[in-house]
C-alpha positions, 0 to 999 in steps of 0.5 A: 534170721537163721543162716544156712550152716548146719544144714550144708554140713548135714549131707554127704552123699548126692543132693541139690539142696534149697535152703531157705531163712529164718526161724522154719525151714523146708528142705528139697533134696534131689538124689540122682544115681547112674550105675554103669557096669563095664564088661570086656575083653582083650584088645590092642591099645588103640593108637589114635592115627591123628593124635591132637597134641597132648599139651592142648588145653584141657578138656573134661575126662569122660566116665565109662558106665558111670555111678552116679548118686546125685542129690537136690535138696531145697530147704526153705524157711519160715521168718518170725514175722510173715514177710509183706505180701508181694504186689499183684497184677494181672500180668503176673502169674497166679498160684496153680488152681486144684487139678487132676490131669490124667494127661497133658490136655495140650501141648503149652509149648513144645520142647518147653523144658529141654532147652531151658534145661540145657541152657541151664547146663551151660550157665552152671558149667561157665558159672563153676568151671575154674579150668583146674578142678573137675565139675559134675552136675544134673541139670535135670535134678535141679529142674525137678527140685525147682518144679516143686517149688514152682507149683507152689509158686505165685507173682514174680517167684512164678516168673523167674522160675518159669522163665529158668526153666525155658518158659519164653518171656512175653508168656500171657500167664494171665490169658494162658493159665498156669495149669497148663505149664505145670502139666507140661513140666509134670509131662517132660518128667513123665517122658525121661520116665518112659525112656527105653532103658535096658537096665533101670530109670527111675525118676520120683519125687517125695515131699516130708512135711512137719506135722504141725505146718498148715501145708495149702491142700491144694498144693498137697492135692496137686503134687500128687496128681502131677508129679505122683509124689508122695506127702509124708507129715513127720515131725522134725522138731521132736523126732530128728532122728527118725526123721532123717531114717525116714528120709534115708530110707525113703532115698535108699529104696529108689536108688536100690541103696546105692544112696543110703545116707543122703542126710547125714545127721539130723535136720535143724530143729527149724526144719518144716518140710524137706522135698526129695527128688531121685533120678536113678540110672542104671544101665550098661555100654550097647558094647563092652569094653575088654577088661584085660585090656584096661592098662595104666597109661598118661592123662596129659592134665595141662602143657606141664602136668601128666598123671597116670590113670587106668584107660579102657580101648575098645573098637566099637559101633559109637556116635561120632562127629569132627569138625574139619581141620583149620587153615592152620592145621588145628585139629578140630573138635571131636565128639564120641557117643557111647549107647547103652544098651537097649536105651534112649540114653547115650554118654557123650564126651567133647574132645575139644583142642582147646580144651572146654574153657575155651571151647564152652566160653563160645559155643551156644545151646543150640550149637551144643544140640546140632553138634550132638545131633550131627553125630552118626553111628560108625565105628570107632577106636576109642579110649575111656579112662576109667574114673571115679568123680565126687562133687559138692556144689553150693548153687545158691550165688549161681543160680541169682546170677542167672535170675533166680532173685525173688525165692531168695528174698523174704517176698518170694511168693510162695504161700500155696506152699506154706505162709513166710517161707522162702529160700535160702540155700541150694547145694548139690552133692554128685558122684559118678563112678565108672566101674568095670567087671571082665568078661570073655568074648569077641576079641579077633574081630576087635583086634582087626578093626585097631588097624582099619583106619578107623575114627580114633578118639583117645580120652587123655586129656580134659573133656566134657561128659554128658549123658544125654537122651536123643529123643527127649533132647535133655541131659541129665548128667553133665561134667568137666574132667581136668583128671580122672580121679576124685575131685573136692567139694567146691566153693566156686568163684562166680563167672559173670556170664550167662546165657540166654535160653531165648 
């Protein structure tokens, strides 16, 4: 079989990418962009009135208006000889038939996705996390590059990744029919789509396809009804040059360039599809931040390390939630909710005292959303460092330990795609940016709220980010900062715990 190196190395800008074996291989990238411009103007720097020690555990650094070019990309393979056709039973799942759905004829399950996508947040972050190194990710991305694989899924392929993505075991497929859960996943997309955004949301999804591939036309007829996705045939093989412009190009003109090189050098030879999935966001805070009163100041990283960063105070309207104080006077866990402007989108950043390990290590998904829902609008002190995060991911290894076995075997199921194929590599390119511009306005009645005894959130030490929508309960960004500065790709050792999204 073919391994998955030259693929890994061909990408250095955002992408999940899905890889898979031997002799003919199909690729998925999934690019995801967050935009954020800061504007502000001067203010006092906020003092928190009930500092939590500075040498608590770390907790992940937030990002104020982040840039976030992310990418997902599945590549599969073909093996020389076709794997021996997986065993069927009427209990198991069958390949989609062909369909042209307008709408959701029904509701299959309601909050299908959102949970499976939030629990799938947190098995990626204990799976990554190594207390040390910053972490980001879209669990979102990874969702969209799996449902293309899932419409072209069948058996236990279909099974696995339908229950990874929230669908509840026990699901009578046969009695049911899949149709109805690929419409309902293809009507989650829809609606993170049709979010109230006050800047740009795009969410799209295209599928390049060796020329000569014999490509199932039910699959090609049934990607494009679902998830308005384009089929583009290409020939990888003979043209790996244009190929990869195409892609390029394609990713460029739906991230407004801000991802412009999503494939760095040309595809393997081997290369019989590539499947891309873009989030792109664009937005800005509901309220500024100063910019002459951004100052340098400490990021107490752990009990023996500080490091200087650039902190950004603002006195504004934010979501806020704090758990009581222990009987032994522990602070407790703080979380500040910073809107966009005219958007469903909102960033969020968990100040826990003892930092997100241990924080994460015992909170459930639906411990996560009621404290995220418990949130109200106040006003709040608060201080965000300014930041800059890179991350490369090899997801292959976590998403096995969380259940995806069969698509990483020569009997995956996938033949409403192509014959053979299965995959072999998921890897995940991310960049959050926070930038600022600066801009005049509304200093006084800043100034006088430092001193109101106000709720203070100041972000100096680790933290959990999220950007996260209220009303469709799904985070597309997540994120651990141990320090607020450009992180190195990863090759995580795994942490043998997950959870369940049941």
């Amino acid at each position: 079989s073919v391994s998955s190196p030259s693929c890994i190395s061909s990408f250095d800008t955002p992408q999940i990418m899905l890889i898979a074996r031997v002799c003919l291989q199909v690729i998925v990238l999934c690019a995801a962009t967050a935009v954020g411009r800061v504007y502000t103007d001067r203010i006092h720097f906020p003092i928190e009135t009930d500092v939590e020690n500075p040498n608590a555990a770390p907790t992940t650094p937030p990002a104020a208006m982040p840039t976030t070019p992310l990418g997902t990309d599945l590549t599969l393979r073909q093996p020389l000889y076709p794997p021996p056709a997986a065993s069927a039973s009427a209990a198991v799942p069958q390949a989609a038939s062909s369909f042209s759905p307008p709408a959701l004829q029904k509701p299959y399950s309601p909050g299908l996705l959102d949970r499976g996508v939030n629990a799938l947040t947190l098995n990626v972050e204990t799976l990554l996390d190594d207390g040390r190194n910053n972490l980001v990710f879209s669990p979102l991305s990874i969702a969209g590059a799996l449902s293309l694989i899932l419409l072209g899924s069948a058996g236990q392929t279909l099974t696995e990744i339908a229950h990874f993505l929230g669908i509840k075991a026990g699901v009578n497929y046969a009695a049911d029919g899949t149709d109805l859960i690929h419409q309902e996943i293809a009507e989650y997309f829809r609606r993170f789509q049709a979010l109230r955004v006050g800047g740009s949301l795009r969410f799209a999804s295209g599928v390049f396809i060796q020329e000569d591939l014999k490509v199932s036309a039910i699959y090609e007829k049934n990607v494009k009804n679902l998830y308005q996705t384009e089929v583009n045939h290409i020939n990888f093989l003979q043209s790996p040059i244009e190929s990869m412009d195409r892609i390029n190009k394609w990713v460029s003109n739906r991230t407004e360039g801000s991802i412009d090189q999503l494939v760095a050098a040309p595809l393997p030879a081997q290369t019989t599809a590539v499947f891309v999935n873009v989030i792109y966001f664009d937005g800005e805070w509901q309220h500024l931040f100063p910019s002459d009163s951004t100052r340098q100041g400490n990021f107490y990283v752990s009990p023996t390390e500080t490091v200087q960063v650039q902190l950004m105070p603002n006195v504004a309207e934010a979501y806020f939630y704090q758990e009581k104080p222990s009987a032994q006077g522990a602070k407790g866990l703080k979380i500040l909710g910073l809107p966009y402007k005219n958007s469903d989108l909102a960033m969020y950043f968990i100040l826990a005292p003892q930092g997100p390990k241990a924080f994460l290590a015992g909170v459930t998904v639906d411990r996560l959303m009621d404290m995220i829902d418990n949130t109200t609008l106040q006003e709040c002190v608060y201080v965000v460092p300014k930041m800059k995060l890179e991350s490369t991911l090899l997801l292959s290894e976590p998403l096995k330990e969380m259940g995806l076995k069969n698509m990483f075997t020569p009997s995956a199921d996938l033949k409403a795609i192509a014959e053979g194929i299965w995959v072999d590599q998921v890897l995940q390119k991310v960049r959050v940016e926070v930038t600022e511009t600066g801009t005049k306005a509304v200093a006084a009645t800043m100034v006088s709220s430092v001193r109101s005894g106000k709720p203070t959130v100041r972000l100096d030490r680790p933290f959990i980010f999220m950007i996260y929508s209220r009303s469709l309960r799904a985070i597309s960004f997540w994120g651990t900062v141990y320090r607020p500065e450009p992180f190195k790709t990863l090759k995580p050792a795994l942490r043998r715990h997950r959870r369940s999204v049941s």
